[in-house]
C-alpha positions as CSV (number, residue, x, y, z in Angstrom):
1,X,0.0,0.0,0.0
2,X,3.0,2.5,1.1
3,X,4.7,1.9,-2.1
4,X,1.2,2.6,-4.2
5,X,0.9,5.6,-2.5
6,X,3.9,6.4,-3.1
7,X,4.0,5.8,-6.8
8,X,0.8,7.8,-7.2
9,X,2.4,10.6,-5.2
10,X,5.1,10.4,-7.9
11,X,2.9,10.7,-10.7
12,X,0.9,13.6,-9.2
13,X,4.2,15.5,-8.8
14,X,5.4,14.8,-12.6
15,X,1.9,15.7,-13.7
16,X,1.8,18.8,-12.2
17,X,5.7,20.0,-13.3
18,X,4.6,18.6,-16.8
19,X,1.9,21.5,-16.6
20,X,4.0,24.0,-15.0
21,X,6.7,23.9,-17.5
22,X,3.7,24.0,-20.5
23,X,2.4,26.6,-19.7
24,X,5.6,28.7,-18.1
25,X,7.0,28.2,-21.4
26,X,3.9,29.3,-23.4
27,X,3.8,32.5,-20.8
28,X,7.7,32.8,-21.4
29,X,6.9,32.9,-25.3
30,X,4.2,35.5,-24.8
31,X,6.1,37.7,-22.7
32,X,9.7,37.5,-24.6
33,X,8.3,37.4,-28.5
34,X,4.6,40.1,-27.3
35,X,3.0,38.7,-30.0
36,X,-0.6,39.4,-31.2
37,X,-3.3,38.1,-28.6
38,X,-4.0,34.9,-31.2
39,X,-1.1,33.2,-31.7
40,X,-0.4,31.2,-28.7
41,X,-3.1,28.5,-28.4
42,X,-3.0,26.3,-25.3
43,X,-4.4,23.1,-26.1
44,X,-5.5,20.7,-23.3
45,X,-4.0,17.1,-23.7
46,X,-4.3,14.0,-21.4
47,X,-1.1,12.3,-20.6
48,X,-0.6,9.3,-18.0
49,X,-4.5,10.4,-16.1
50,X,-3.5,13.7,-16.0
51,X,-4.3,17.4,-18.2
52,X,-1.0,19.0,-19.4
53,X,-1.0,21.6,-22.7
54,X,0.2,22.1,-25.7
55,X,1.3,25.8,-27.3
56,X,0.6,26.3,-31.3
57,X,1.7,29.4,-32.6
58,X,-1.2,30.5,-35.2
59,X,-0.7,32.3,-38.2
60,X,-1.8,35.5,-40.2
61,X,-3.4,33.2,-43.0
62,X,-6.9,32.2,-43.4
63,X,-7.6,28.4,-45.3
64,X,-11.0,30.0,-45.8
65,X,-11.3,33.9,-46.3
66,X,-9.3,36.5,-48.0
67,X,-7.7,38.5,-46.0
68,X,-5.8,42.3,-46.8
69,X,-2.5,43.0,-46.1
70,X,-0.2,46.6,-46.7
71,X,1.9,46.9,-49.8
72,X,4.5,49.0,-47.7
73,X,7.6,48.5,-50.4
74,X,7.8,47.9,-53.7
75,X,11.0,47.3,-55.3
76,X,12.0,47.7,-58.9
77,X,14.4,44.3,-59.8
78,X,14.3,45.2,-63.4
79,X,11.7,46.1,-66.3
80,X,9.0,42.9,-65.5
81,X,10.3,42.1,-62.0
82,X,9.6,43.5,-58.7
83,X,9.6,42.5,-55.0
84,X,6.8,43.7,-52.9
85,X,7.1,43.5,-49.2
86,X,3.5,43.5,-47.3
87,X,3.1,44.0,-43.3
88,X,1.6,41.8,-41.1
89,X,-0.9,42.9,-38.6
90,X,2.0,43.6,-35.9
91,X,5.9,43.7,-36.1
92,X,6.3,40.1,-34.4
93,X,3.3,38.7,-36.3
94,X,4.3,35.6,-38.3
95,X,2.2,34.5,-41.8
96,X,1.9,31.0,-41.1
97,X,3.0,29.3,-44.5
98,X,4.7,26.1,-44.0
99,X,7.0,25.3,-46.2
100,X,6.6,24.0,-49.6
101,X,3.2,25.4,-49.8
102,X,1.6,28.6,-51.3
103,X,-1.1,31.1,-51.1
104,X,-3.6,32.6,-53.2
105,X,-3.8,36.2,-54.1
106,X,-6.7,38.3,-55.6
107,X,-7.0,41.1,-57.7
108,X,-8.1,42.8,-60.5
109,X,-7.4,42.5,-64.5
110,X,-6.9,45.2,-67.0
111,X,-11.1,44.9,-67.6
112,X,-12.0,45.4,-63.8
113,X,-12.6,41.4,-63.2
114,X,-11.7,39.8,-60.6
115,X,-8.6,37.2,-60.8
116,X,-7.0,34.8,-58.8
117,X,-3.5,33.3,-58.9
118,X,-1.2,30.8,-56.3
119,X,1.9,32.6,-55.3
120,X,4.8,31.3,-53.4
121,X,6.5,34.1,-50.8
122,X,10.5,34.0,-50.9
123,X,10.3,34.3,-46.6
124,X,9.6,32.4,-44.0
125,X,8.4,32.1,-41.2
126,X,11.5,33.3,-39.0
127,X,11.0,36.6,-41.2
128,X,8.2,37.8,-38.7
129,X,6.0,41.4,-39.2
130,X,6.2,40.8,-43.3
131,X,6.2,38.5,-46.1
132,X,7.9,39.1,-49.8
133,X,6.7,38.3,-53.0
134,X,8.7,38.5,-56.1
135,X,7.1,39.3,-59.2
136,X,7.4,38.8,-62.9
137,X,4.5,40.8,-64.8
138,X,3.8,39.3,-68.2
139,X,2.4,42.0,-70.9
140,X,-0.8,39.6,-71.2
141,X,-0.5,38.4,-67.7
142,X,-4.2,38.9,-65.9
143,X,-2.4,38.7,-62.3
144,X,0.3,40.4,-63.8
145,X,-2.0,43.8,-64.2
146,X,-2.8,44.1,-60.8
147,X,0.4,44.0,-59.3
148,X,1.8,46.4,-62.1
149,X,-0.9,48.9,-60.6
150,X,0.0,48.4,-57.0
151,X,1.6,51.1,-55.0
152,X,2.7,51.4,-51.5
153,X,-0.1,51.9,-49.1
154,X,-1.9,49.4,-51.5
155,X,-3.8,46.4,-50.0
156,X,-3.5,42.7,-51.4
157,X,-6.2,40.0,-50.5
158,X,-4.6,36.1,-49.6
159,X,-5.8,33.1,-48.7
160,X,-4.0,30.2,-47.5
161,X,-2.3,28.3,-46.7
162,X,-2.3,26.0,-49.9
163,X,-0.8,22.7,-51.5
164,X,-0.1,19.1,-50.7
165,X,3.6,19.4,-50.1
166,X,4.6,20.4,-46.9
167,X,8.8,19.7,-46.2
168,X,9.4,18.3,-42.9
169,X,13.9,18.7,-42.1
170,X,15.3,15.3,-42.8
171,X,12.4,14.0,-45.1
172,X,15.1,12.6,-47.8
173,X,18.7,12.3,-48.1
174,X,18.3,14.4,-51.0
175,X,16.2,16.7,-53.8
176,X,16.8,17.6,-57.3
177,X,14.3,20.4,-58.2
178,X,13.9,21.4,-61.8
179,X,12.4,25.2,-62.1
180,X,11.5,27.0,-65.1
181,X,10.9,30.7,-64.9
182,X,8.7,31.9,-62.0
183,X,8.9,28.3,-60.9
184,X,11.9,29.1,-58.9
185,X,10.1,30.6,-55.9
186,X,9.0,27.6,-54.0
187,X,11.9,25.3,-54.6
188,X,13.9,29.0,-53.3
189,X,11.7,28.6,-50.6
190,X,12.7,24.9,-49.6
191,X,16.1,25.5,-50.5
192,X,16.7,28.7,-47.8
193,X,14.7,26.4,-45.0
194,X,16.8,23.7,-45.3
195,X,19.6,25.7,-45.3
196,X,19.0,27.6,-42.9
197,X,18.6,24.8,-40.6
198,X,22.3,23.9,-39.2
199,X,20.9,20.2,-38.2
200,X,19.0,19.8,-41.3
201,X,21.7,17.6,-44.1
202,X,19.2,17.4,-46.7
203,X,21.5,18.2,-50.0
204,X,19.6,20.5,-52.8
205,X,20.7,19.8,-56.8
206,X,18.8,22.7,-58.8
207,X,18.5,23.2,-62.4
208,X,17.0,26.4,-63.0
209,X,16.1,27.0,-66.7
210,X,15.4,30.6,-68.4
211,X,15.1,32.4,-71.7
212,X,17.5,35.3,-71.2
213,X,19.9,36.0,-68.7
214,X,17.8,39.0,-67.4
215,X,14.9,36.5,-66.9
216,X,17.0,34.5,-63.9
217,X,14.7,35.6,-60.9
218,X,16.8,35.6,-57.2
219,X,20.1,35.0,-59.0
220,X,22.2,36.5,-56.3
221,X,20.2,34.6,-53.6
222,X,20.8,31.5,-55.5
223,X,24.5,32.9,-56.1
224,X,25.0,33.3,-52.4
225,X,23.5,29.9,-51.7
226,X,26.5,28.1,-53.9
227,X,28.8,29.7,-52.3
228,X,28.0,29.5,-48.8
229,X,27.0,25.8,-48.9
230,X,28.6,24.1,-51.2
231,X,28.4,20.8,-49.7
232,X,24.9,21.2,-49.3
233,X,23.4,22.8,-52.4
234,X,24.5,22.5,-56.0
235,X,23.3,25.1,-59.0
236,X,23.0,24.8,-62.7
237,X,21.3,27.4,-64.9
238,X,19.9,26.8,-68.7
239,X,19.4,29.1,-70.9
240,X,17.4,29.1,-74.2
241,X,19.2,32.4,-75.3
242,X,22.6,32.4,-73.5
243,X,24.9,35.3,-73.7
244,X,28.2,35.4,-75.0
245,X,30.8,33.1,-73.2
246,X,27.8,31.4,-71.2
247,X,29.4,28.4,-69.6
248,X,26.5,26.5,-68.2
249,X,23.5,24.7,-70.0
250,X,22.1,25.6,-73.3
251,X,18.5,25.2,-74.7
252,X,16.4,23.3,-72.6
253,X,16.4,21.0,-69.7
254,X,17.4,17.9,-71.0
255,X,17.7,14.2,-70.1
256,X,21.3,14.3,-69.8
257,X,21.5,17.7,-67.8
258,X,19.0,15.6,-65.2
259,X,21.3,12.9,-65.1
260,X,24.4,15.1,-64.3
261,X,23.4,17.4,-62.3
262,X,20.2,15.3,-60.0
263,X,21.1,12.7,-57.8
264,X,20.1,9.3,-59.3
265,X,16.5,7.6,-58.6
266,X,16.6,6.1,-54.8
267,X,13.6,5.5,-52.2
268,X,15.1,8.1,-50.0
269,X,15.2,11.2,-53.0
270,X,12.7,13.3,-54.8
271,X,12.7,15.6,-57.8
272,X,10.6,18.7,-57.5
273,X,9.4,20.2,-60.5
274,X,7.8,23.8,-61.1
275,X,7.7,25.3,-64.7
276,X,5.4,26.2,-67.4
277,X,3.2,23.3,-68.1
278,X,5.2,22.5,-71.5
279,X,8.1,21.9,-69.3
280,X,6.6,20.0,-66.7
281,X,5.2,17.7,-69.4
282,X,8.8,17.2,-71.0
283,X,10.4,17.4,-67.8
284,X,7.8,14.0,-66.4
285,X,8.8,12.3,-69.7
286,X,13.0,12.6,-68.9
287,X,11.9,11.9,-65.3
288,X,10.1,8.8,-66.3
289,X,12.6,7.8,-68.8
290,X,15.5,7.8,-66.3
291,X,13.9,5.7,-63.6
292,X,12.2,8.2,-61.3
293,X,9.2,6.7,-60.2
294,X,6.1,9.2,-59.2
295,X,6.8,8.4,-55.9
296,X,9.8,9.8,-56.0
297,X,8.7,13.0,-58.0
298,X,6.5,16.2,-57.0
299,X,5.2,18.7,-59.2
300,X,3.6,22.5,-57.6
């Protein structure tokens, strides 16, 4: 009986530090970080016949609504392309987009109409009170028209987050990731998240693939990536219309730049894929044709 009690005595006293250091830490959070009243949620969970909590930090996004955020800089990267940087509700308030996934963004054509388009932010999450997104506006582009209007002070309606791919560090030994064009911003995002993570060893091989030199979006965040991790993340760029003395690829992505520059089919790799849908269609066929299975491939 004396060692029941006992035991039980033990149990109550581990239960009870068990909720002391949940929610000291989730009071230590609120007090160190102030952020906005939402995003610490204390969740009630039942461990060994007693109530200890959980903290989730929530986000800015909505799954469901739109909501409006402040175009507070805009920044000219050349003629098509510009980065627009948006505030958050408060300085320390985070967006809440996991990585690997996007959001959608509204606004108007040249005719007035509304017009929807997915967009991938080049920040994360440990960028708190903003997000980025970088821009290419097409002449035609419908998406492209609204953003060409906006002006600081101007507001821009999301929704998110969105996608099936969500990167968890350590999910594969390794990824290739093909990118075409504007495709580049969610494998960028990946890349700088693994990256930035000291105890993540997941090695990045990326083909990026343009028209012109001057199309090659985040070249000297790509740039910087090469040469600060070289171990870690590899870089080849293709271009349709190269410049003189251009000493990497030439044309398109092709079967053999895949299998020089990707690491080869394995269970614990994946190829991501983003591009116009021409080059995701050739880009499956090379895939397919060198082994990858669709297990091992993802396509945003």
């Amino acid at each position: 009986m004396d060692r029941l009690e006992s035991h039980r005595a033990e149990m109550i006293a581990i239960g009870v530090a068990f909720v002391a250091v949940g929610v000291g830490t989730a009071y230590y959070y609120y007090l160190s970080k102030k952020p906005k009243r939402d995003r610490i949620v204390l969740k009630s969970v039942r461990i060994g016949g007693f109530d200890t909590f959980s903290c989730d930090i929530v986000g800015c996004l909505d799954p469901e609504k739109f909501k409006e955020f402040k175009l507070v800089k805009r920044i000219q990267l050349s003629h098509n392309v510009a980065k627009f940087k948006f505030a958050l509700p408060t300085p320390t308030s985070v967006l809440g987009l996991p990585i690997g996934q996007h959001m959608s963004c509204r606004g108007k054509d040249a005719n007035g109409e509304d017009v929807i388009k997915p967009y991938t932010p080049t920040t994360l999450d440990s960028d708190v009170g903003y997000f980025e997104l970088v821009i290419k506006m097409y002449p035609q582009g419908r998406m492209s028209h609204h953003f060409r209007e906006m002006r600081e002070g101007d507001y821009l309606a999301v929704k998110g987050p969105k996608g099936r791919f969500k990167y968890q560090p350590g999910q594969v030994r390794a990824f290739g990731m093909l990118a075409g064009g504007t495709g580049i911003t969610p494998m960028f995002q990946v890349a700088r998240a693994i990256l930035e993570n000291p105890s993540d060893m997941t090695k990045i091989h990326l083909i990026y693939a343009n028209v012109t030199y001057e199309d090659i979006l985040l070249k000297e965040e790509l740039d910087g990536f090469a040469l600060d991790f070289p171990d870690r993340f590899s870089l080849y760029y293709v271009l349709n219309e190269p410049p003189e003395g251009w000493s990497s690829g030439v044309g398109f992505i092709s079967k053999e730049m895949i299998q020089a520059q990707c690491p080869e089919p394995a269970s614990d790799i994946r190829i991501l894929r983003c591009g116009p849908p021409a080059m995701n269609k050739a880009m499956a066929a090379h895939l397919e044709a060198l082994g990858y299975t669709s297990q091992m491939q993802f396509q945003f």
